[in-house]
C-alpha positions as CSV (number, residue, x, y, z in Angstrom):
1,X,0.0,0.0,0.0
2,X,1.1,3.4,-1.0
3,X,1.2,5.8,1.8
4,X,-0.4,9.4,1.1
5,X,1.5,12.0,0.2
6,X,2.8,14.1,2.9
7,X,1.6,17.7,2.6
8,X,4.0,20.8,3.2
9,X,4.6,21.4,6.7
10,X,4.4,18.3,8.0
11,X,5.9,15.2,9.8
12,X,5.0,11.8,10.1
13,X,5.8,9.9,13.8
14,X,8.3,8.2,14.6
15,X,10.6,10.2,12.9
16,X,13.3,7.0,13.0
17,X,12.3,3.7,10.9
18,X,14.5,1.7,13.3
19,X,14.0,1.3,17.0
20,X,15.8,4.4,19.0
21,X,15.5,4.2,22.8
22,X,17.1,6.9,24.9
23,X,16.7,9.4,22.1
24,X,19.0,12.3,22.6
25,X,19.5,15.3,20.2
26,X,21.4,18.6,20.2
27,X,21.8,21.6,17.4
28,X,25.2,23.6,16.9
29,X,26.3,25.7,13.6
30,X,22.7,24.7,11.7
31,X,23.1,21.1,12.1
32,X,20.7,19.3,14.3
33,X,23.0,16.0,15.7
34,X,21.4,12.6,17.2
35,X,22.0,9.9,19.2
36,X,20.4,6.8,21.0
37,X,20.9,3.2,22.5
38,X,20.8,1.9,18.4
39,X,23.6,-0.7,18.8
40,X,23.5,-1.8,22.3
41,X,25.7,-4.8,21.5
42,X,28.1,-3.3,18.5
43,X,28.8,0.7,19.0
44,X,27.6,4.3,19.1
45,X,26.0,5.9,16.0
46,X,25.6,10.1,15.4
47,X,23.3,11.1,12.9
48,X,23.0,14.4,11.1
49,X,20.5,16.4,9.7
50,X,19.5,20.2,8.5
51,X,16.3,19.7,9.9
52,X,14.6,18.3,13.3
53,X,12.3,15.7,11.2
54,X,14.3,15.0,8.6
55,X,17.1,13.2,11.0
56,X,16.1,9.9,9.7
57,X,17.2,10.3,6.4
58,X,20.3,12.4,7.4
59,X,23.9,11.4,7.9
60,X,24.4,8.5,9.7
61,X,28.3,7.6,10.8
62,X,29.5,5.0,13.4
63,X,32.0,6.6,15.6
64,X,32.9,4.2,18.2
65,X,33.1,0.6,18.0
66,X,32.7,-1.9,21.1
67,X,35.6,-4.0,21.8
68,X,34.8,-7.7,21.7
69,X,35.1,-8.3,25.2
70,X,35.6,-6.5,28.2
71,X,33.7,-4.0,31.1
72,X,32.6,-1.9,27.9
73,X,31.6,-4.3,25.3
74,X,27.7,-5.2,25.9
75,X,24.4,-3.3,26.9
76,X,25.8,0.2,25.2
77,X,22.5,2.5,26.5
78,X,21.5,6.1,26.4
79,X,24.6,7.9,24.7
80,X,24.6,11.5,24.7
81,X,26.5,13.9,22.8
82,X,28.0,17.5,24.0
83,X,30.2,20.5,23.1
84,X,32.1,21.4,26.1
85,X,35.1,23.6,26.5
86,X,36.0,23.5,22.5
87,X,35.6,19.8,21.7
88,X,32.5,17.0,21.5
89,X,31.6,14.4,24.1
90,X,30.2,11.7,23.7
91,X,29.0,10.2,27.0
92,X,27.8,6.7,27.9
93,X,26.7,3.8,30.1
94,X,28.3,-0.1,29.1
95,X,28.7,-3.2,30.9
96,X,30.2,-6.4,30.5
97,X,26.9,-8.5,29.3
98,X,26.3,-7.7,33.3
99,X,23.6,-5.5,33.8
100,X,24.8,-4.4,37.7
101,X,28.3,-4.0,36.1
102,X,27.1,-0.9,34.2
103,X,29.6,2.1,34.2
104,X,29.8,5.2,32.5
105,X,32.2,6.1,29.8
106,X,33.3,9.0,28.1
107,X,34.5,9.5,24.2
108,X,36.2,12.9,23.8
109,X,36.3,13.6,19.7
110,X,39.6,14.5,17.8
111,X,38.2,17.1,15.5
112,X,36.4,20.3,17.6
113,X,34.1,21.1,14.9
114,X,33.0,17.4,13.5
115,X,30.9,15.2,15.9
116,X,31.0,12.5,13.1
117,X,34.5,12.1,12.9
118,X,37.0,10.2,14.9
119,X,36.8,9.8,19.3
120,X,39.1,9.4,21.2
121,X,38.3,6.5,24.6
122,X,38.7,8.8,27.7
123,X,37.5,6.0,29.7
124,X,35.6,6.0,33.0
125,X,33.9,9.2,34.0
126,X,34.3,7.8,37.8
127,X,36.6,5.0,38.4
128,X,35.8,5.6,41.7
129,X,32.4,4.7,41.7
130,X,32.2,0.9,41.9
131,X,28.0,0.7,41.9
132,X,25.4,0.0,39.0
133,X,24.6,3.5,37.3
134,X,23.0,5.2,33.9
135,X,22.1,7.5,32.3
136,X,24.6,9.6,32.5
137,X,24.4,13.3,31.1
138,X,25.8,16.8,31.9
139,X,25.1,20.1,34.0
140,X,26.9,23.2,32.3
141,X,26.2,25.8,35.2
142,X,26.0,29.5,34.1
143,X,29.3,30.2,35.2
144,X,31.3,27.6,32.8
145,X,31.4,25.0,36.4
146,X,30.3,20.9,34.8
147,X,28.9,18.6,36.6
148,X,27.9,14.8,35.9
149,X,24.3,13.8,36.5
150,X,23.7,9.9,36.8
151,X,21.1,7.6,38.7
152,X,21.4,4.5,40.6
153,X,17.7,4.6,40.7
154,X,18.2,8.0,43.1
155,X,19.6,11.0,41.2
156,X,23.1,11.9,41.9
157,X,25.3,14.6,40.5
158,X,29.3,15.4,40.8
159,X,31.9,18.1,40.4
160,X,33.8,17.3,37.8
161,X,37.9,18.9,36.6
162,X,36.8,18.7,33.4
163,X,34.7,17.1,30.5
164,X,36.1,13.4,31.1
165,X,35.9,12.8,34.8
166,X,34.7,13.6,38.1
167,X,36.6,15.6,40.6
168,X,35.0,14.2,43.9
169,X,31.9,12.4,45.5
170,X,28.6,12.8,43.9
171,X,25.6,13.8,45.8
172,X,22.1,12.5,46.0
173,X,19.9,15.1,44.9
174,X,16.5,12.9,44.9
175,X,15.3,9.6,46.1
176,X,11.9,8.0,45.0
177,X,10.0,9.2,47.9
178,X,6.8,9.9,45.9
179,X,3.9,7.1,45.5
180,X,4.0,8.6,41.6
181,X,8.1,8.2,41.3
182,X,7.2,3.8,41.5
183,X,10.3,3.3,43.4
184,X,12.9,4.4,40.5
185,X,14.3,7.4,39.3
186,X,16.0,7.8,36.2
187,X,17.6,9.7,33.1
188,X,18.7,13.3,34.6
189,X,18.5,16.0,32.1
190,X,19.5,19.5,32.8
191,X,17.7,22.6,31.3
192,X,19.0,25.9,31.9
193,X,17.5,28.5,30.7
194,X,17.8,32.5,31.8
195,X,19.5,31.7,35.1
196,X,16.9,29.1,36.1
197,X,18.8,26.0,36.7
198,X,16.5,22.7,36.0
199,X,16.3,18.8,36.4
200,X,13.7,16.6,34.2
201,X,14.0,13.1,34.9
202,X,12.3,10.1,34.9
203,X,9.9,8.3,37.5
204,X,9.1,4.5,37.4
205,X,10.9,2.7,35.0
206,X,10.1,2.7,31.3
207,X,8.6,-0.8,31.7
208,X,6.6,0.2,33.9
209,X,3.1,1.6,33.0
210,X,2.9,4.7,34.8
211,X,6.0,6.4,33.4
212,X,6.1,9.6,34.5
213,X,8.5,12.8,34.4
214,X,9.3,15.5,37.4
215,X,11.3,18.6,37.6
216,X,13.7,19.8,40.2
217,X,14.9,23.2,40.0
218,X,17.9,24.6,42.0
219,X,17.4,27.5,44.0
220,X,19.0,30.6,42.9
221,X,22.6,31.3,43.7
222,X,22.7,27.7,45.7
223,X,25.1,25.1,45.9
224,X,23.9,22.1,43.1
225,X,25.9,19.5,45.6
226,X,23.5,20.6,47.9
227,X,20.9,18.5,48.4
228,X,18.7,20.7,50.2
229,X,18.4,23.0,47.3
């Protein structure tokens, strides 16, 4: 069956053919660049695209390939992809074929202005931090300061030196304590916007059927190690 034209304007959902969990998306220099958990067992993929809806039928480039064995080769989730200080990282969670032996790793990229192009392995983000965690992701505070957001099923984030690892203990910012939150919290993402510095994350886990989202915000001129803020 032929499907109907499409008329000018418009998109048609999903906007990827192929499964895409952990969806994760930025735009620099007119280029809209993508990411997701699309080869949990082989790699991390970028895409690129012009456009927002067109991403599917943009650029598509492998940039990192698992090794064969090893504490990074299997369950490759939630990749997601930043500019930082001058360069692109590519951040993400991997495991052995263990699932409580997930870590989070870092890829820092050789070129500063081509997030398809070659990455370098930084390695751990925390080699510290011998616990089960995901979804890792990034806080860029107003003044230039990072920090690494991650759960463990609470939300923690840590200082970190610089763009490939953590410079001391995290801190739990939020536990499930809410009959709505199911006992799991999950997939920190920061939004900061006009001073305001915000959380979104996840509550219940995605197999769950009352998936649900929250919002922390940080209260102004405050501490985000601080757990009482």
């Amino acid at each position: 069956m032929t499907p109907p034209p499409q008329m000018p304007g418009t998109f048609t959902n999903p906007l990827t053919a192929r499964d895409a969990a952990d969806p994760w998306m930025t735009f620099r220099d007119g280029f809209y660049y993508f990411t997701a958990t699309l080869d949990p067992e082989g790699g991390l993929w970028v895409w690129k695209s012009r456009t927002l809806t067109g991403i599917d039928k943009g650029e598509k480039v492998k940039v990192w390939s698992a090794p064969k064995i090893g504490p990074q080769s299997r369950q490759i989730w939630a990749p997601e992809l930043f500019f930082l200080r001058g360069k692109w990282y590519l951040y993400y969670t991997a495991s052995d074929g263990t699932d409580a032996h997930h870590r989070h790793y870092v890829l820092e990229s050789v070129s500063a202005t081509n997030p398809l192009g070659a990455y370098e392995d930084k390695g751990r983000v925390d080699s510290a931090f011998e616990h089960y965690a995901i979804d890792g992701s990034v806080l860029e505070m107003p003044n230039g300061r990072l920090y690494f957001l991650y759960t463990t099923g609470s939300l923690h984030v840590a200082p970190m030196r610089d763009p490939t690892r953590v410079s001391g203990p995290a801190t739990r910012i939020a536990a499930a304590d809410q009959p709505w939150e199911h006992g799991w919290l999950e997939a920190p993402q920061a939004l900061v916007r006009n001073g305001n510095v915000l959380v979104v994350y996840s509550a219940g886990h995605s197999a769950t059927v009352n998936y649900r989202l929250g919002l922390l915000r940080l209260a102004p001129n405050r501490d985000p190690l601080d757990a009482a803020a």
